[in-house]
N, C-alpha and C positions, 0 to 999 in steps of 0.2 A: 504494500500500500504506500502511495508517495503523497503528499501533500507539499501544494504550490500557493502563493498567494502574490499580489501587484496591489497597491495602492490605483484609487480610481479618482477622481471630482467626478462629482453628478453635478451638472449645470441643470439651474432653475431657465423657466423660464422669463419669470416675474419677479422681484426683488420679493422675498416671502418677509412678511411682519407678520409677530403676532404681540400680544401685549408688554411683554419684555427685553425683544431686540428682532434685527432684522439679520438676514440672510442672502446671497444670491447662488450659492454653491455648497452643498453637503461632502465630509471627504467618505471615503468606501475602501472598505478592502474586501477585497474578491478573492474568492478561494475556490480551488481544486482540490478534489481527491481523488485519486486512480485506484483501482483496484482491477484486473482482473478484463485487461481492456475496454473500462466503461470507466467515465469520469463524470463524478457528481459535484455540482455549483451550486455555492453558498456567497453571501455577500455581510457583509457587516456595516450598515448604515449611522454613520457617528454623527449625529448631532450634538453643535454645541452645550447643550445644558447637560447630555449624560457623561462628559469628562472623557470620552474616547478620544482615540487620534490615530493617525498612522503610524504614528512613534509604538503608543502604545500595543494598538495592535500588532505589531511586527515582533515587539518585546514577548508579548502573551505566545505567539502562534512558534516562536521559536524553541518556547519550553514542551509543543507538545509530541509523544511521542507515541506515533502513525502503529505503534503495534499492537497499542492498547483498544484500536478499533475491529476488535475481530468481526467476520459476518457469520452468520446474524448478529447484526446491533443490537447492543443493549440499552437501551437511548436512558434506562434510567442509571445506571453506573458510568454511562458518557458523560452525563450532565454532573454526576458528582466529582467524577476523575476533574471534571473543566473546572469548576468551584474550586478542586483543591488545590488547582494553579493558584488561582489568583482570584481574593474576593472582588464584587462587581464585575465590570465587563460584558455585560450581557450581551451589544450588540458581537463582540469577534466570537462569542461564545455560538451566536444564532448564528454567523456564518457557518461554522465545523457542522453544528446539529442540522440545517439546510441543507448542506453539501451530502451529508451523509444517509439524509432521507430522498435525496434525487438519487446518489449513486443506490440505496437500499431498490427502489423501483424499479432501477435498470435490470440491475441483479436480477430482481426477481419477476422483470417484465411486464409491472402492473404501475398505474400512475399512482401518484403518491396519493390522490384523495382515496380512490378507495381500497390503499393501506390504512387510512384514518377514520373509515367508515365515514364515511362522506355522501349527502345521497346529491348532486351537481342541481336539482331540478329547483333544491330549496335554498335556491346563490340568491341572496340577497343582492339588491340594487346598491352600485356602491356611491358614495358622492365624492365632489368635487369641490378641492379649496380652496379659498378665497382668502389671501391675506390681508392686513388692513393697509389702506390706499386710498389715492386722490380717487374723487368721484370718476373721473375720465377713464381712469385705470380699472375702476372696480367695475364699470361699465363696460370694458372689454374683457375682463377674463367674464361675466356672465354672459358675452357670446361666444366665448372659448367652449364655455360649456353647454353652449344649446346641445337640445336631445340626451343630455344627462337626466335623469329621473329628482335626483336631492344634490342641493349647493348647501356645501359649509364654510360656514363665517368662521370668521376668528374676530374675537372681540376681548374685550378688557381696557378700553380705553372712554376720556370722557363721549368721544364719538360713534360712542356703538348705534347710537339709535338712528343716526346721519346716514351709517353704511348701512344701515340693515333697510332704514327706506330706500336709500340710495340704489340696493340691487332688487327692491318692491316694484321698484318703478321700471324693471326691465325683465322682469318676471314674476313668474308667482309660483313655482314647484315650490316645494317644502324645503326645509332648510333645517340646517343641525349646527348647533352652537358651537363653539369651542373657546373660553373665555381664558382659559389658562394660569390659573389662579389671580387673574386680574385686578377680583371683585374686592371691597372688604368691609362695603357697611349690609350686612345683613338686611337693614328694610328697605333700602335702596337695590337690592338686589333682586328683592320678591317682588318689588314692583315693577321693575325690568322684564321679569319671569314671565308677569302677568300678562306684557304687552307684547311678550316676544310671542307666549300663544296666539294671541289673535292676528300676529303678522304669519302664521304658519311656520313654525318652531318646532321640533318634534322630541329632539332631546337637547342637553346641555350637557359639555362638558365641564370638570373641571370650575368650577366657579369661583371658587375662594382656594388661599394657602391650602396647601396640602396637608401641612400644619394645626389647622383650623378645622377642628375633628367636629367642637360644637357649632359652627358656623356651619359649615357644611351639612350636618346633618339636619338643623334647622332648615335648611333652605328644601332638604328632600322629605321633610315632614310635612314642607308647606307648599311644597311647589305641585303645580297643576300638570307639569311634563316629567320627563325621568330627569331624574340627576345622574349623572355620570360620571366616576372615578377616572382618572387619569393619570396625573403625574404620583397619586396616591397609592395605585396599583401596581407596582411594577412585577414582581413573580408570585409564586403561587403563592408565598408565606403572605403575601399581603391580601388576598380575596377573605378569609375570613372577617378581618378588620375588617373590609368595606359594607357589612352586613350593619345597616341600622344607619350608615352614612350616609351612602349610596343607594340608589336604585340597580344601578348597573355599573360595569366594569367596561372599562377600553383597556383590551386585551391587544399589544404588539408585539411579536417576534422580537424586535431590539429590545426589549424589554422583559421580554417571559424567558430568552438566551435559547428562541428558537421553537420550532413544531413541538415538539414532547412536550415540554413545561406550557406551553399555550393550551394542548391539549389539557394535558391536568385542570389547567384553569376554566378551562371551559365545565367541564367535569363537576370542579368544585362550586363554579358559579350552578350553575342546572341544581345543585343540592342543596344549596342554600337559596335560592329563588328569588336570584339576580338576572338582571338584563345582560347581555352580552353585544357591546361593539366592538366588533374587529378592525381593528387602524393598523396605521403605517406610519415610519418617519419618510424621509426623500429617498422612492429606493426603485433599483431597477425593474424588469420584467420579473426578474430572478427571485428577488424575495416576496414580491407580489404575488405570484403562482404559487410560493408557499404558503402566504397566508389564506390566499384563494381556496387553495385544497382544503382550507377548514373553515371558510367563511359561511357555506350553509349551514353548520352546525350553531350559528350565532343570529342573534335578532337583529342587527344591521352591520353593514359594511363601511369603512372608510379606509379603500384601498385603492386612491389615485395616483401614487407614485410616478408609473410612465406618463400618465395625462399632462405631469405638471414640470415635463425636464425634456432636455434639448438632445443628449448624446448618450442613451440608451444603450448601452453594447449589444443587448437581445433584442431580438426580434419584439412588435408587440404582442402582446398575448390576445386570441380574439376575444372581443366585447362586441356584448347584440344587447340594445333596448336597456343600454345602463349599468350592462351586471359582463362581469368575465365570465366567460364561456372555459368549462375547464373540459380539456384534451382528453384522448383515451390513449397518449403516446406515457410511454413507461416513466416512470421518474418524475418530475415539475411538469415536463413537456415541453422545454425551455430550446428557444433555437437560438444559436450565434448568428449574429451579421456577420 
């Protein structure tokens, strides 16, 4: 078994804001694993606020050692071998765990959903984001995303109400919040909550600090739409907690350290009787088709990654009527350019 990895930039195509800084490029590290003349591709999406880098990941991926992956995977002794590298890291972690559930489906010639028990029919519609921006700008990415089914805002700023009429007045689909721990006066925020339903809102991410256990859960005691856990969520040890905070979980690959632990989480949300959103940070076809392969198991999607970036290494994946269409080719189903 050999493992390879390159550092990558994902070019935006829109300078992305969201309530606490702005972006135009994600970095990436891209990984291979060979086994057996089949190679399976994973990717590590590092955005700024989770402390990744290419330094780092290059540091992590050099400590690990290819024989500890025998086939059959064991993705639960993988994920702890990865941990007892190195605490945190999750996104180079979901690279290795990615890579190895494409190379798993080659191997065994079936796509990786329905290795995850996946049924493709129940894909949610995924949506399309919108960072904050001049009126002019916000008005063209919402015709970037004509014939998308749901647009998501990102808010947290004194101008939430400006942009969120602002793309009213150039559509009406349904919309999904993302505030980003923005918020921080509790009744100014429920009465936000309140106007956001009647602008056609469906859920809310993230509202207040992550920090802010009683704030937050106030706001899902009183709010009319779901609350939704985010930066609050990151792996499985934290879905418990989110019970009595939250409505639901935003479950991401960069963040759950890949397919296995997302599954758990899903698992663990379904038993506790949480909502499930399945998101993305800036990532290519590659991790998209991973989270894809488990997106029907969840009550909505947020997984626009290619929609919203310039230099794509893969191919895109198809999309019909809003939602990725997943393949019956073995592995993610991931082509090269």
């Amino acid at each position: 078994m050999r493992l390879t990895y390159q550092p990558f930039e994902l070019l935006l195509k829109h300078t992305f804001t969201i309530a606490k800084f702005s972006r135009t490029s994600t970095p990436l590290t891209l990984v291979q694993i060979e086994h057996e003349g089949h190679t399976g591709y994973g990717e590590a999406s590092m955005v700024p606020y989770m402390g990744e880098s290419h330094q780092s990941a290059a540091a992590f991926l050099s400590k690990i050692d290819v024989s500890r992956f025998s086939y059959p995977f064991d993705f639960a002794a993988i994920i702890n071998y990865l941990d007892g590298i190195a605490l945190g890291q999750p996104a180079v972690k979901a690279a290795i765990d990615i890579a190895l559930h494409d190379l798993e489906g080659k191997l065994k010639g079936k796509p990786c959903w329905q290795l995850c028990g996946t049924d493709p029919a129940k894909m949610p519609a995924t949506s399309f984001t919108i960072g904050i921006d001049t009126k002019d700008v916000i008005i063209q990415k919402v015709k970037e995303a004509e014939g998308l089914k749901v647009i998501k805002v990102k808010l947290g700023r004194d101008s939430d109400k400006e942009l969120i009429q602002t793309i009213r007045s150039a559509t009406n689909v349904p919309l999904y919040v993302d505030a980003n721990q923005g918020w921080t006066d509790r009744r100014r925020s429920i009465d936000m909550i309140y106007w956001l339903k009647e602008q056609g809102v469906q859920l809310i991410e993230q509202p207040m600090l992550k920090t802010d256990i009683d704030g937050n859960a106030w706001l899902t005691e009183h709010s009319p739409i779901p609350i939704i856990g985010d930066e609050a969520v990151q792996r499985l040890a934290d879905v418990e907690a989110a019970r009595g905070v939250y409505h639901g979980i935003n479950i991401k690959l960069m963040k759950s350290a890949g397919m296995y632990e997302a599954q758990q989480m899903i698992n663990k949300a379904r038993e506790l009787g949480l909502k499930i959103l399945i998101g993305c940070m800036s990532e290519t076809s590659c991790a998209t088709l991973a989270a894809a392969a488990l997106a029907p198991q969840c009550d909505w999607a947020d997984l626009d990654g290619p929609l919203l970036t310039t230099n794509n290494p893969y191919k895109m994946p198809a999309f019909k009527d809003g939602k990725w269409v997943l393949s019956n080719e073995a592995g993610l189903g991931l082509t090269l350019l």
